[in-house]
MDAnalysis code that builds the backbone (N, CA, C; Angstrom):
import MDAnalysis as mda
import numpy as np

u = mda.Universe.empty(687, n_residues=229, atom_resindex=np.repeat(np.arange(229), 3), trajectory=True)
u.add_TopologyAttr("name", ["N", "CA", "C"] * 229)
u.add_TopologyAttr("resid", np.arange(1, 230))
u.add_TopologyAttr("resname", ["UNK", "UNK", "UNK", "UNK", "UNK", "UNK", "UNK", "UNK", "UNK", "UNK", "UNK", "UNK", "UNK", "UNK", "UNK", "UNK", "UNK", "UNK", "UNK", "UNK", "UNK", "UNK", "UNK", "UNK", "UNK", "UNK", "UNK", "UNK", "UNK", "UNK", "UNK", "UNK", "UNK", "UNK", "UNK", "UNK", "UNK", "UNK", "UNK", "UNK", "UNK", "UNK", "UNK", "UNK", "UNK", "UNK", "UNK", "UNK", "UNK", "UNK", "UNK", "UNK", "UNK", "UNK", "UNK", "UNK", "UNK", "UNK", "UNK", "UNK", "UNK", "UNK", "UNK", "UNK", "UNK", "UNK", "UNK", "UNK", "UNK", "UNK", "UNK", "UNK", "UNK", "UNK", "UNK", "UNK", "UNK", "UNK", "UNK", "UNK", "UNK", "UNK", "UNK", "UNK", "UNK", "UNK", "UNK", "UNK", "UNK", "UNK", "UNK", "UNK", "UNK", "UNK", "UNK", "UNK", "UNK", "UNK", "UNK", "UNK", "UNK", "UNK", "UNK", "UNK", "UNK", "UNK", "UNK", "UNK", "UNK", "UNK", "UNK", "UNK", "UNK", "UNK", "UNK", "UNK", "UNK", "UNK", "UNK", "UNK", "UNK", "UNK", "UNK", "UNK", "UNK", "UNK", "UNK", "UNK", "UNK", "UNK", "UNK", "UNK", "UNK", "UNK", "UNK", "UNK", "UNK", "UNK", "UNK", "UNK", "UNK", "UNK", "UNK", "UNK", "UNK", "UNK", "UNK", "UNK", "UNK", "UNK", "UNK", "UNK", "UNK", "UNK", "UNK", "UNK", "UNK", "UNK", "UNK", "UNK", "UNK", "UNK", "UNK", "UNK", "UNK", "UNK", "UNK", "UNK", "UNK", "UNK", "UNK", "UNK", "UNK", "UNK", "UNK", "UNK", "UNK", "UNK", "UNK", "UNK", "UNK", "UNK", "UNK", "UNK", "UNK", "UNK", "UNK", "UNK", "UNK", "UNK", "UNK", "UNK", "UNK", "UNK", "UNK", "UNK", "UNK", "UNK", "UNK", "UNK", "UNK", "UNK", "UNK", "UNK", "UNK", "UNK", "UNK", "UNK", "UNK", "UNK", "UNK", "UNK", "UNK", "UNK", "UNK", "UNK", "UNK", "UNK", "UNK", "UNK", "UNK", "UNK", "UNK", "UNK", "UNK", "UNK", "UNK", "UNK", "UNK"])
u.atoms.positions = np.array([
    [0.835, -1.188, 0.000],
    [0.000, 0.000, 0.000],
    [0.879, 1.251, 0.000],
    [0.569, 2.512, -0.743],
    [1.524, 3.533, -0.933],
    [0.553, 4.697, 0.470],
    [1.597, 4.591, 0.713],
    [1.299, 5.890, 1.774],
    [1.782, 7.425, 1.255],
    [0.365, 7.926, 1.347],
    [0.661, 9.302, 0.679],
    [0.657, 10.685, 1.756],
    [0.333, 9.928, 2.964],
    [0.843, 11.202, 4.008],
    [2.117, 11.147, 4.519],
    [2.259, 11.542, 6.224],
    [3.690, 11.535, 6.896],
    [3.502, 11.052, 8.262],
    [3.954, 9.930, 8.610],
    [4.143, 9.629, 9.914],
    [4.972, 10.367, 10.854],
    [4.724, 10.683, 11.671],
    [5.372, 11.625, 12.429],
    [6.932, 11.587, 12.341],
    [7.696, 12.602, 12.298],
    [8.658, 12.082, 11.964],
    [10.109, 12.702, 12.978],
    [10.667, 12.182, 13.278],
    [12.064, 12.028, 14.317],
    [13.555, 11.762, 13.995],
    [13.662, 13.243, 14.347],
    [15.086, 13.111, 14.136],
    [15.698, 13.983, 15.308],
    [17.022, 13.860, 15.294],
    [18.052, 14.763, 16.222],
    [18.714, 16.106, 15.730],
    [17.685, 16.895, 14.985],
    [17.723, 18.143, 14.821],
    [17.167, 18.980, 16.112],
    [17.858, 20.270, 16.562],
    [17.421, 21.058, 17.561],
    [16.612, 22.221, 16.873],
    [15.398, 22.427, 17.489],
    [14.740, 23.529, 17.248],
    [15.403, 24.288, 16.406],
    [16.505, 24.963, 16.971],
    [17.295, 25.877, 15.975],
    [17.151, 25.843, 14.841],
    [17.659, 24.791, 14.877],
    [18.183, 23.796, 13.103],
    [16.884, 23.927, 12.312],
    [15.882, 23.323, 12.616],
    [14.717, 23.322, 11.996],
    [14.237, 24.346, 11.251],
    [14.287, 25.797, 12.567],
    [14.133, 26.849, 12.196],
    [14.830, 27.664, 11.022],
    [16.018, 27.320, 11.180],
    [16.515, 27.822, 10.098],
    [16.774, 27.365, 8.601],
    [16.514, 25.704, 8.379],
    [16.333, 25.003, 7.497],
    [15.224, 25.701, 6.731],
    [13.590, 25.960, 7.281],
    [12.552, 26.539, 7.260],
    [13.120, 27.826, 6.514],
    [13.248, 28.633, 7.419],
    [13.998, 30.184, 7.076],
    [14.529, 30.032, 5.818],
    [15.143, 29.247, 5.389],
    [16.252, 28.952, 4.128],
    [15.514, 28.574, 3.017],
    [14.483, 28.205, 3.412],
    [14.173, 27.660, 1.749],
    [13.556, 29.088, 1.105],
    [13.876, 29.029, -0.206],
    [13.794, 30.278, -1.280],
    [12.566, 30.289, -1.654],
    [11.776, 29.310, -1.296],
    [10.749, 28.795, -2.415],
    [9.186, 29.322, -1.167],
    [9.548, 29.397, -0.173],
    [8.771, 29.498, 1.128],
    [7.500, 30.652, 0.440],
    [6.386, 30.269, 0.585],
    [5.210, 31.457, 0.305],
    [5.178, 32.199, 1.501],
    [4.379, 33.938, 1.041],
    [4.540, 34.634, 2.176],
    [2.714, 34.837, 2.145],
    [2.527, 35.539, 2.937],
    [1.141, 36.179, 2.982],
    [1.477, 37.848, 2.904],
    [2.725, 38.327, 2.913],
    [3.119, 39.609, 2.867],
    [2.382, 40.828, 3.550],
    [2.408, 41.754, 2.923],
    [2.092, 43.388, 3.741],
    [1.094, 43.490, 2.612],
    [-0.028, 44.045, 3.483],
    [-0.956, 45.045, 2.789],
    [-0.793, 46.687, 2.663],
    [-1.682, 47.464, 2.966],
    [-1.541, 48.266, 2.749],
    [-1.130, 48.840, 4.347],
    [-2.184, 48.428, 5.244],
    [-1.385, 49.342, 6.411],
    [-1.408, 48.846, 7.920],
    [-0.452, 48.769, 8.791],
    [-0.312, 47.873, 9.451],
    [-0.600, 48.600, 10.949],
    [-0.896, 47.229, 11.941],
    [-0.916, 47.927, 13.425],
    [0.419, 47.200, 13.902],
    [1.119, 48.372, 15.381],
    [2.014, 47.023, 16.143],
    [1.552, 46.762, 17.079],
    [1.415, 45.334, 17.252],
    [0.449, 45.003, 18.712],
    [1.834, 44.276, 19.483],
    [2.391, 45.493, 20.830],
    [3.519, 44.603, 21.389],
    [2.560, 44.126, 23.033],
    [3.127, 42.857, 22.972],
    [2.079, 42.077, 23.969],
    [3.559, 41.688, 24.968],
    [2.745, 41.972, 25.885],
    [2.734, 42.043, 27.727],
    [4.427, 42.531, 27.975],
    [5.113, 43.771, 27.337],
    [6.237, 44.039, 27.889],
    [6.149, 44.792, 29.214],
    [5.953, 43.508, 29.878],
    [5.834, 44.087, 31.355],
    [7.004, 43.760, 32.262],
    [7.080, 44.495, 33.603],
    [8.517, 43.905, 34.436],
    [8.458, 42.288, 34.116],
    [7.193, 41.950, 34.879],
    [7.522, 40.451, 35.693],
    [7.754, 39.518, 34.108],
    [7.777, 40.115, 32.774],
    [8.414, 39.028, 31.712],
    [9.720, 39.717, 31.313],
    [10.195, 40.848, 31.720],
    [11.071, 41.686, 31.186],
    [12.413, 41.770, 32.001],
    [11.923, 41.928, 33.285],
    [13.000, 42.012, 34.086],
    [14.008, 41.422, 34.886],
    [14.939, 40.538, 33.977],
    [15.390, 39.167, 34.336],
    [16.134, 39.247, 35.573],
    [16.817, 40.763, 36.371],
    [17.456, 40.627, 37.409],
    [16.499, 40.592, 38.377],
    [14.884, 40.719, 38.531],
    [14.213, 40.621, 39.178],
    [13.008, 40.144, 39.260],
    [13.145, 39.328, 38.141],
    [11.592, 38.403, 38.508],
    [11.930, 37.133, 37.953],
    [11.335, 36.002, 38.576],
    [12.192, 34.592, 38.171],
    [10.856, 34.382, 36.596],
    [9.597, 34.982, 36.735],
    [9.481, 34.478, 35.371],
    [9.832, 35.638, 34.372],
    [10.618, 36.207, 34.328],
    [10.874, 36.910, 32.818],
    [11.915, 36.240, 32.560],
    [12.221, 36.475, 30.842],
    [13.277, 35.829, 29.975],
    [14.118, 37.083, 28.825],
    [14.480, 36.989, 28.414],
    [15.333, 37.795, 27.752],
    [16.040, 36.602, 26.700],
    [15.680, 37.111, 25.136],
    [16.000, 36.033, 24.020],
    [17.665, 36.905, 23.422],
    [16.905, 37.948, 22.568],
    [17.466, 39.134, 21.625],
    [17.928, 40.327, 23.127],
    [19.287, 41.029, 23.204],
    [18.992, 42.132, 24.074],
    [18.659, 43.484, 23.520],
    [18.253, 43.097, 22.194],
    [18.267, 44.591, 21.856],
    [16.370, 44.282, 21.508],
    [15.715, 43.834, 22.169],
    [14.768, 43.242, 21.787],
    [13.533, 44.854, 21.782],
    [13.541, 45.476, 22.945],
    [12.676, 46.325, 23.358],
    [13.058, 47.483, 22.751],
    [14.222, 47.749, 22.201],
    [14.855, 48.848, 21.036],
    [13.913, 48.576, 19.732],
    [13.982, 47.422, 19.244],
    [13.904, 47.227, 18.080],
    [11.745, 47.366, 18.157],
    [11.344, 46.984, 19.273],
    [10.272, 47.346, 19.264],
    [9.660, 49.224, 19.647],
    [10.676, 49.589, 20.110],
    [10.521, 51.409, 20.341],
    [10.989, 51.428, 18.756],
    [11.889, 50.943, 17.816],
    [12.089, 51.324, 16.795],
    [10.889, 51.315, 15.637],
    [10.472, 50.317, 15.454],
    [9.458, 50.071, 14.591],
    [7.762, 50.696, 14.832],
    [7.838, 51.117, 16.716],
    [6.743, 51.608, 16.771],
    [6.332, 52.988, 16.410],
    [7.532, 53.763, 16.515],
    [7.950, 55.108, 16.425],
    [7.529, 55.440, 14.874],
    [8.069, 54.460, 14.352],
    [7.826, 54.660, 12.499],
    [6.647, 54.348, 12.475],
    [6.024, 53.164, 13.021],
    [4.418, 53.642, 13.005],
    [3.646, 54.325, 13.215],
    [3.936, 55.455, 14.357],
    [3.483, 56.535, 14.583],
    [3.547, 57.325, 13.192],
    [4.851, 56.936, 13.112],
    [4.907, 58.401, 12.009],
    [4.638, 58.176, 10.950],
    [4.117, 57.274, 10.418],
    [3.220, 56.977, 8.889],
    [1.492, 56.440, 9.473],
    [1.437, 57.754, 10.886],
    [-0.109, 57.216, 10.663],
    [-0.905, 56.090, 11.012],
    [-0.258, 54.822, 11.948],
    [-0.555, 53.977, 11.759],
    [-0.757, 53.284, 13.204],
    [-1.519, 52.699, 13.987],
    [-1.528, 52.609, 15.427],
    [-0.661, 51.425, 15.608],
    [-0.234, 51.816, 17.039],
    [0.149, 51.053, 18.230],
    [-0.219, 50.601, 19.375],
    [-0.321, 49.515, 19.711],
    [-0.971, 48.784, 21.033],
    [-0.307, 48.292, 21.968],
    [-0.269, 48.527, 22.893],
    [0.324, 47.510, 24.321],
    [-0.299, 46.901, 25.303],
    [0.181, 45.680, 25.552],
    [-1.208, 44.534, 26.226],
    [0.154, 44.594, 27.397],
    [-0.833, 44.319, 28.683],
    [-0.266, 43.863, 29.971],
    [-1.156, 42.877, 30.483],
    [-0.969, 42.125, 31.285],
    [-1.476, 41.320, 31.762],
    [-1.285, 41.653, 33.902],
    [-3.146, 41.720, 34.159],
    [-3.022, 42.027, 35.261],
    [-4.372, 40.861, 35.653],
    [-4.597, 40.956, 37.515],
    [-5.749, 40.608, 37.788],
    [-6.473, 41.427, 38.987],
    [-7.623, 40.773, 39.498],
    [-8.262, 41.633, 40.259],
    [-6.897, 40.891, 41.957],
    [-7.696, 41.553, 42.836],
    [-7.187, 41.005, 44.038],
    [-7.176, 39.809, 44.529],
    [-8.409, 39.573, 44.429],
    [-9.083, 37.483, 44.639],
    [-8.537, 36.780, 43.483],
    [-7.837, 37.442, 42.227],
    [-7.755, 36.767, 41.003],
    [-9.135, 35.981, 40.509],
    [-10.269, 36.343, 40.849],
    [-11.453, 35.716, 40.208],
    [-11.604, 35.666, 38.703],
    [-10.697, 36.893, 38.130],
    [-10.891, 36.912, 36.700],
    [-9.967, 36.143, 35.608],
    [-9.033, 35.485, 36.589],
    [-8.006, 34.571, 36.322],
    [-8.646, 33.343, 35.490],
    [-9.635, 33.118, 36.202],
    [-10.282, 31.744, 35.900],
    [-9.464, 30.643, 36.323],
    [-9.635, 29.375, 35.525],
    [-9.159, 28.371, 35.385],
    [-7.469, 28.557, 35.096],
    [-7.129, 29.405, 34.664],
    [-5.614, 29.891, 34.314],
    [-5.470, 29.853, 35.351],
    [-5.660, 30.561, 36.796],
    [-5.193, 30.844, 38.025],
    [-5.116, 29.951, 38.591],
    [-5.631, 28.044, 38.531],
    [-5.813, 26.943, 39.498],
    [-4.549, 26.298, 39.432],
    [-3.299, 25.860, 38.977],
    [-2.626, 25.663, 38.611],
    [-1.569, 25.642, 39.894],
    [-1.211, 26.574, 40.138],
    [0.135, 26.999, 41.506],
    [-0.731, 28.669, 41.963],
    [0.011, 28.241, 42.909],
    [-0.636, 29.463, 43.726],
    [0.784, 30.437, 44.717],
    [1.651, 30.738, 43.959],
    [2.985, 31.195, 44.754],
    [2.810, 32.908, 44.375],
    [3.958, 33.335, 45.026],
    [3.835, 35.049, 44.546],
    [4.418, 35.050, 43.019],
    [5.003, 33.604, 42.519],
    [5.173, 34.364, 41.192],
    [4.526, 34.096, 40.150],
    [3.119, 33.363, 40.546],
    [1.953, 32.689, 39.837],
    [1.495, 33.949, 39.153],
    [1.366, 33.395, 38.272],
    [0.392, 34.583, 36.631],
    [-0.820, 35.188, 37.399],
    [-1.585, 34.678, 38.162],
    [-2.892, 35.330, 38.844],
    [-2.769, 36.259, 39.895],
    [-1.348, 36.480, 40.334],
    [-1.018, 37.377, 41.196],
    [0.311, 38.461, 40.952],
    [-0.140, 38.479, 39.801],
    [0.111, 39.722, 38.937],
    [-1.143, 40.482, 39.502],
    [-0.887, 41.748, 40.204],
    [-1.976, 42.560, 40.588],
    [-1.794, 43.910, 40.309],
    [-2.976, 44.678, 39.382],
    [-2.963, 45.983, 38.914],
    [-2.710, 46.298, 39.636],
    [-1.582, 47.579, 38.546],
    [-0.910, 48.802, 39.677],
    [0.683, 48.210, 40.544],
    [0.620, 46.948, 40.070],
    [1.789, 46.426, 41.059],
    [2.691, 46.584, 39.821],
    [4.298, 46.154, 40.559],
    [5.957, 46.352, 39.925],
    [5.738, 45.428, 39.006],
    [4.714, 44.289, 39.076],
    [4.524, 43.109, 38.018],
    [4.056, 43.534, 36.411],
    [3.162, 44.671, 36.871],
    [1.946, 44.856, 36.051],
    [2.682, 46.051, 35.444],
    [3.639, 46.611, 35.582],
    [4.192, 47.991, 35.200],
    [5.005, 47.591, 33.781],
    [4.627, 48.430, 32.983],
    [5.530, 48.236, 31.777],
    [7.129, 48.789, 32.278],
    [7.718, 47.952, 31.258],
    [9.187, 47.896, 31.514],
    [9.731, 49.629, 31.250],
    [10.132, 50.117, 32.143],
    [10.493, 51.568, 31.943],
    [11.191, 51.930, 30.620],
    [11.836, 50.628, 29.624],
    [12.361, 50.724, 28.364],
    [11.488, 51.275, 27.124],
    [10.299, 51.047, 27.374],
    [9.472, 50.738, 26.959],
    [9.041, 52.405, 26.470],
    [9.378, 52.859, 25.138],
    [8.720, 54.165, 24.606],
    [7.532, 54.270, 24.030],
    [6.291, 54.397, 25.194],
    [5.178, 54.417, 24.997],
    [4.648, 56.020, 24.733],
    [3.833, 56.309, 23.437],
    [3.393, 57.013, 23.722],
    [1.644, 57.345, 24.373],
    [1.704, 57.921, 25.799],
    [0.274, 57.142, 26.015],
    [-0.622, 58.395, 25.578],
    [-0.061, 59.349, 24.856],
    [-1.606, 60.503, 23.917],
    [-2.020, 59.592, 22.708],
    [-1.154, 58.782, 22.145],
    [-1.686, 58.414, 20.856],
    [-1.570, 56.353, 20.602],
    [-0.990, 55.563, 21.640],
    [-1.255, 54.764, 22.027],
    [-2.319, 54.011, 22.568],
    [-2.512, 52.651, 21.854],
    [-3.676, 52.001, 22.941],
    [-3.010, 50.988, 23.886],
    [-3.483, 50.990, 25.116],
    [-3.070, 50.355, 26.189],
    [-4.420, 49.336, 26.804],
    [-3.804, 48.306, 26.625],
    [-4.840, 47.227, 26.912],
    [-4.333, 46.284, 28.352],
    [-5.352, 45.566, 29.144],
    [-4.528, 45.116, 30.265],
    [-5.441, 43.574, 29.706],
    [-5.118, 42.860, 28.961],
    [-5.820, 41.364, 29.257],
    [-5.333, 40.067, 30.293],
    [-6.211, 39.430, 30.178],
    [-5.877, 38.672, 30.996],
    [-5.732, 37.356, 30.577],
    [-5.878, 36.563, 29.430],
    [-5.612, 35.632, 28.817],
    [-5.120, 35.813, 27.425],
    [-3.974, 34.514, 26.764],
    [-2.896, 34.563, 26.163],
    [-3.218, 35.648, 24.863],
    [-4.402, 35.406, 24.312],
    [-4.310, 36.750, 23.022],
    [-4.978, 37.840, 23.574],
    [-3.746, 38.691, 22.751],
    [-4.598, 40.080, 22.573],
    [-5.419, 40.348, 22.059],
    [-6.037, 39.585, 21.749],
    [-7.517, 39.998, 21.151],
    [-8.619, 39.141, 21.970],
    [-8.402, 39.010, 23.098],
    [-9.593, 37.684, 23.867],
    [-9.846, 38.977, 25.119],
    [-11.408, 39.251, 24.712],
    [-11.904, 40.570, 25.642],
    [-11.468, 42.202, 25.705],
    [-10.431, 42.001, 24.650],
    [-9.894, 43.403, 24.509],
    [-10.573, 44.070, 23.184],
    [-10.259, 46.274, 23.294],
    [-10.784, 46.517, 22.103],
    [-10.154, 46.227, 20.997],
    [-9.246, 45.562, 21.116],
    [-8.166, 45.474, 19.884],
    [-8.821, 45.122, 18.688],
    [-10.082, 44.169, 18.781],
    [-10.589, 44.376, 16.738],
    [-11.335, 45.383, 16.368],
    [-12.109, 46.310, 17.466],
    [-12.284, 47.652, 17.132],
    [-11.711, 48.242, 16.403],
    [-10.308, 48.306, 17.283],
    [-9.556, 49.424, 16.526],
    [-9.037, 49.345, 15.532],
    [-8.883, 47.959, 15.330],
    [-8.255, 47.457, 14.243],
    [-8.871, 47.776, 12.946],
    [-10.288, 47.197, 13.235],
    [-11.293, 47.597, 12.310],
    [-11.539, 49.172, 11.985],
    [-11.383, 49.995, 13.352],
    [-11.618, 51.502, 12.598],
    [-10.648, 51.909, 11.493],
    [-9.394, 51.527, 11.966],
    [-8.031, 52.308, 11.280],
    [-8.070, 51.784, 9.983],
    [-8.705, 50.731, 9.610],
    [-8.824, 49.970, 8.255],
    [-7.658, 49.471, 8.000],
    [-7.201, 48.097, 9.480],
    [-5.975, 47.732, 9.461],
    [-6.072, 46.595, 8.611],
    [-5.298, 46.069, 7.989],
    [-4.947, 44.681, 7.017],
    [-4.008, 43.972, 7.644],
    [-2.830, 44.948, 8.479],
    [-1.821, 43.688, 8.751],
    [-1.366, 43.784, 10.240],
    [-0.744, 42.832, 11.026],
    [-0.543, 43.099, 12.444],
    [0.771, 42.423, 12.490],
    [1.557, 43.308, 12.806],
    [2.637, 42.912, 13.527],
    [2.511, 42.669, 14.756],
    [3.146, 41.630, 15.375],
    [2.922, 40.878, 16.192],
    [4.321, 40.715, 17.158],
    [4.872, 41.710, 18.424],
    [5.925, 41.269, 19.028],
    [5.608, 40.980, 20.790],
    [7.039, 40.472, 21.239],
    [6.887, 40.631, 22.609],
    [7.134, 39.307, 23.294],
    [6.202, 38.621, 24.360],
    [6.486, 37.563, 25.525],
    [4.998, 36.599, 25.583],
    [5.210, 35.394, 25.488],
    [6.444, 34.726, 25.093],
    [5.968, 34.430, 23.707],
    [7.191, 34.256, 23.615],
    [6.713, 33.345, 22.101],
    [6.054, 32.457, 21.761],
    [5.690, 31.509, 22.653],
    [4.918, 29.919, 22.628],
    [3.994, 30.423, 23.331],
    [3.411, 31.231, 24.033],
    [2.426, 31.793, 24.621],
    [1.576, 32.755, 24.390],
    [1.632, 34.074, 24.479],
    [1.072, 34.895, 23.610],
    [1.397, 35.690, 22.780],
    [2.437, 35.630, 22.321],
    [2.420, 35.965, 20.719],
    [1.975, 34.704, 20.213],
    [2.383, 33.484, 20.002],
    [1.687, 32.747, 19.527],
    [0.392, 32.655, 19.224],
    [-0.085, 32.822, 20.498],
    [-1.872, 32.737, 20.746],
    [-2.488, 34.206, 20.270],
    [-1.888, 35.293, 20.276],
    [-2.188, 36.585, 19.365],
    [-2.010, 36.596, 17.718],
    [-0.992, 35.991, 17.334],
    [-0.814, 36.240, 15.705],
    [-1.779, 34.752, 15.064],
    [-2.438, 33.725, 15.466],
    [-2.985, 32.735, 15.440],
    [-4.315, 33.452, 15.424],
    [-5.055, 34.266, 16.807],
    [-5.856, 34.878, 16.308],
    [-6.082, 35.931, 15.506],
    [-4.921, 36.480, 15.152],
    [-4.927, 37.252, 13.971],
    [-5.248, 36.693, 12.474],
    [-4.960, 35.959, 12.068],
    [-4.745, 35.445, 11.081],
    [-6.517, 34.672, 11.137],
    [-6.899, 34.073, 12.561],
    [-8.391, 33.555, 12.021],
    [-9.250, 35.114, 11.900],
    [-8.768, 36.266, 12.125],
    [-9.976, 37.275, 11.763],
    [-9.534, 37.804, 10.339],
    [-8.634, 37.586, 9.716],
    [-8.587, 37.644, 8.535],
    [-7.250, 38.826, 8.209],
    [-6.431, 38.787, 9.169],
    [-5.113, 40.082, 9.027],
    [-3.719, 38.969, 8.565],
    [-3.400, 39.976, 7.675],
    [-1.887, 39.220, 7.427],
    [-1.246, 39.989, 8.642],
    [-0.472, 38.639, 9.148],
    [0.031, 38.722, 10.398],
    [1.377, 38.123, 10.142],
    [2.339, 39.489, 10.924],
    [4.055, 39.456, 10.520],
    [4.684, 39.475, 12.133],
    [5.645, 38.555, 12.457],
    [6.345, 38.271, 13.538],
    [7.633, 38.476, 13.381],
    [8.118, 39.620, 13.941],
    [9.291, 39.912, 13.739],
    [10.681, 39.137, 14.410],
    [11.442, 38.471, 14.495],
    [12.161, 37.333, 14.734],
    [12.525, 38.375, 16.160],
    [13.705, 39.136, 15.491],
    [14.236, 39.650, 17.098],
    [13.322, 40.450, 18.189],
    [12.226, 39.913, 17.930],
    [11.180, 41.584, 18.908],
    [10.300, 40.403, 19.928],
    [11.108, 39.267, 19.689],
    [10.307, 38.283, 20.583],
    [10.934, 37.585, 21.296],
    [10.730, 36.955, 22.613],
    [11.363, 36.101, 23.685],
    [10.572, 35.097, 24.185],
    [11.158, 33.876, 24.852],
    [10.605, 33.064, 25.272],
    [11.801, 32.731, 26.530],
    [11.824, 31.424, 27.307],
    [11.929, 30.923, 28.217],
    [13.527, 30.263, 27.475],
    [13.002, 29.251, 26.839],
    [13.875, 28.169, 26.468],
    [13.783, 28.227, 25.035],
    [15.049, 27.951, 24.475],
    [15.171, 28.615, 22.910],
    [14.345, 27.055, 22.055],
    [14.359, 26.210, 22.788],
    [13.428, 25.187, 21.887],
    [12.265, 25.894, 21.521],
    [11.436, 26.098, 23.178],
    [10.183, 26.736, 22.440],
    [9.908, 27.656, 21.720],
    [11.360, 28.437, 21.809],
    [11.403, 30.017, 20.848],
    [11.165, 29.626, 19.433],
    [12.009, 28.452, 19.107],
    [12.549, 28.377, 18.144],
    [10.948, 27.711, 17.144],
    [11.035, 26.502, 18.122],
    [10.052, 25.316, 17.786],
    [8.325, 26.809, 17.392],
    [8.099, 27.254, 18.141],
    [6.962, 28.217, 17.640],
    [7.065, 29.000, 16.542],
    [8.170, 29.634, 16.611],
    [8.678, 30.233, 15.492],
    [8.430, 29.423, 13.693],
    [8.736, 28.439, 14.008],
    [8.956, 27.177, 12.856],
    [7.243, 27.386, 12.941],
    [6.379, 26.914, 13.538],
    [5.342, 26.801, 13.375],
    [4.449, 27.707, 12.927],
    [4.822, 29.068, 13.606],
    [4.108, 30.519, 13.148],
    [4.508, 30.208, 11.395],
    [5.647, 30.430, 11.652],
    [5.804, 30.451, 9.956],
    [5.681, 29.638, 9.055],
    [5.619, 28.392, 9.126],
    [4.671, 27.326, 8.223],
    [3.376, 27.777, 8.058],
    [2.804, 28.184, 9.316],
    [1.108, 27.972, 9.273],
    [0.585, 29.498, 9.202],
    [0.875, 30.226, 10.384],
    [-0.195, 31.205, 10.761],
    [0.477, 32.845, 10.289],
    [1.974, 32.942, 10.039],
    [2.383, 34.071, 9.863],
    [3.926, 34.630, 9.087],
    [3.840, 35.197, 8.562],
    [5.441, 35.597, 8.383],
    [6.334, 35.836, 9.135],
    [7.200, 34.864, 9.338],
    [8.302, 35.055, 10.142],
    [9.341, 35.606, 9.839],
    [9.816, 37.242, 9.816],
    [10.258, 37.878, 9.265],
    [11.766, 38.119, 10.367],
    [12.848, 38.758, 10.147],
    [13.950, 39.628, 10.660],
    [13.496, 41.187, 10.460],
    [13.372, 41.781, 11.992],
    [12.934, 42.977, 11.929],
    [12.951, 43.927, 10.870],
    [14.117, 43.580, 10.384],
    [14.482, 45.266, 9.326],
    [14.042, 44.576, 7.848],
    [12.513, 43.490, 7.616],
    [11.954, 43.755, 6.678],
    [10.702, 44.425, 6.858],
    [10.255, 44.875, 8.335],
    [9.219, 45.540, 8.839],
    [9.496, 47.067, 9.150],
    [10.784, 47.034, 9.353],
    [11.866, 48.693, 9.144],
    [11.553, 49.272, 7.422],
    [12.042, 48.403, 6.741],
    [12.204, 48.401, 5.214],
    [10.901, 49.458, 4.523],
    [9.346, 48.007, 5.016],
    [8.441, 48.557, 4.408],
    [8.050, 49.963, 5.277],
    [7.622, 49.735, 6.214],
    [7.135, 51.453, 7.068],
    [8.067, 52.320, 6.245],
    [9.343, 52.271, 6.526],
    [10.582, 53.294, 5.910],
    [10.031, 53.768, 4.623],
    [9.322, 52.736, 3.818],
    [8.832, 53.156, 2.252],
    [7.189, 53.372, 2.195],
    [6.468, 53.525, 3.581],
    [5.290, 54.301, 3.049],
    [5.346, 55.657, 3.574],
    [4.339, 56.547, 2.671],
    [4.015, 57.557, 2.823],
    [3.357, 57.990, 4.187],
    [3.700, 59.154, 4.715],
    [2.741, 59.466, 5.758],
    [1.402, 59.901, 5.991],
])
C-alpha cells in the first residue's frame, strides 16, 4: 500500500536547526504586507522583562525592546496605530479563571496585581500614552476581551505585527488569532522572547509554516521606511 501522508517524523535536529532550514528555503510562500499595518507589542511588562528581578521573565534578543521602540515610532509616524497589552488581575484573582488553578505562589500569573511592579511596563518601553492604545488582558491573546478588533477595524488595518512575551504563549496565541480574523500577520524574529530557545525556536517554525510571516525585523523597518505618511 503507498502511503501518501507523513508519519510523524524524528530526528536529532534542535529547534534551531529546523528553524533555520525553514527560514532557508527560497521557495517558502509569504502572505506579505498590505496596505497598512498595526504594532500590537504584547505584555512588555517587568515580571516578563526584568530578568534581574523576577524569576518568570526571559530575555532572548537584548536589543529586543529597542527594536520594538524602533518600529513603533515609524508607526506613529506613517499614521498607523500602536498597542500595548499587559497582563493584570483583580485582588481574589477571580478573573483569572481556570488559568489561576494551577500553583498558587507570589510568582503565579494570577497574582500579577494591577498597579503592582509586576503589572508595570518595563520603563524601556517608549510608549506614547496621547496616541497609544493600552490594553490590560488577561488571557494569552490580545484579542480575547480586549478593544483590539475595534480598533483594528476603525483604522482599516490589514496587517498586524505581532511582538513581545512569550513566544509559545502569547504571541503565539495573538498572531494565530490574527490570522483567524482575517489580518496578514508578521512576527518579527528579534522583537520576541521566550523561556527556552526550543520553544522560541520550535513556535517560530510553526508561526511560519502555518499562521504568519516570520520575518527579521528590518523587513518591517524596510516597508514602514517606504510608506508615505
Amino acid at each position: 500500500m503507498k502511503i501518501l501522508g507523513t508519519r510523524m517524523v524524528r530526528e536529532d535536529k534542535t529547534a534551531r536547526q529546523l528553524f533555520e532550514e525553514v527560514m532557508a528555503n527560497p521557495a517558502r510562500a509569504k502572505y506579505g504586507f498590505g496596505s497598512k499595518l498595526a504594532i500590537v507589542n504584547v505584555d512588555f511588562q517587568n515580571a516578563y522583562t526584568r530578568i534581574e528581578e523576577f524569576k518568570t521573565a526571559y530575555e532572548t534578543d537584548p536589543n529586543q525592546i529597542a527594536y520594538v521602540n524602533q518600529i513603533s515610532e515609524l508607526a506613529r509616524t506613517k499614521g498607523m496605530p500602536v498597542i500595548w497589552t499587559h497582563v493584570a488581575y483583580m485582588e481574589n484573582a477571580d478573573d483569572a479563571g481556570v488559568w489561576g488553578t494551577r500553583t498558587n505562589t507570589p510568582d503565579s500569573l494570577q497574582n500579577i496585581k494591577y498597579g503592582s511592579r509586576r503589572h508595570e511596563f518595563d520603563s524601556r518601553c517608549k510608549i506614547d500614552h496621547k496616541r497609544d492604545a493600552i490594553y490590560t488582558k488577561r488571557m494569552p491573546s490580545a484579542f480575547f476581551e480586549t478593544p483590539l478588533q475595534s480598533l483594528l477595524v476603525w483604522h482599516q488595518v490589514d496587517t498586524v505585527v505581532v511582538t513581545g512575551g512569550s513566544t509559545s504563549g502569547c504571541v503565539r496565541a495573538t498572531a494565530v488569532d490574527s490570522l483567524s480574523r482575517g489580518y496578514r500577520t508578521v512576527v518579527p524574529i528579534e522583537t520576541c522572547a521566550d523561556k527556552h530557545e526550543s520553544y522560541h525556536f520550535a513556535n517560530l517554525t510553526d508561526l511560519q509554516l502555518k499562521y504568519a510571516d516570520v520575518e527579521p525585523v528590518s523587513v518591517v523597518i524596510e516597508w514602514l521606511e517606504g510608506r508615505n505618511a
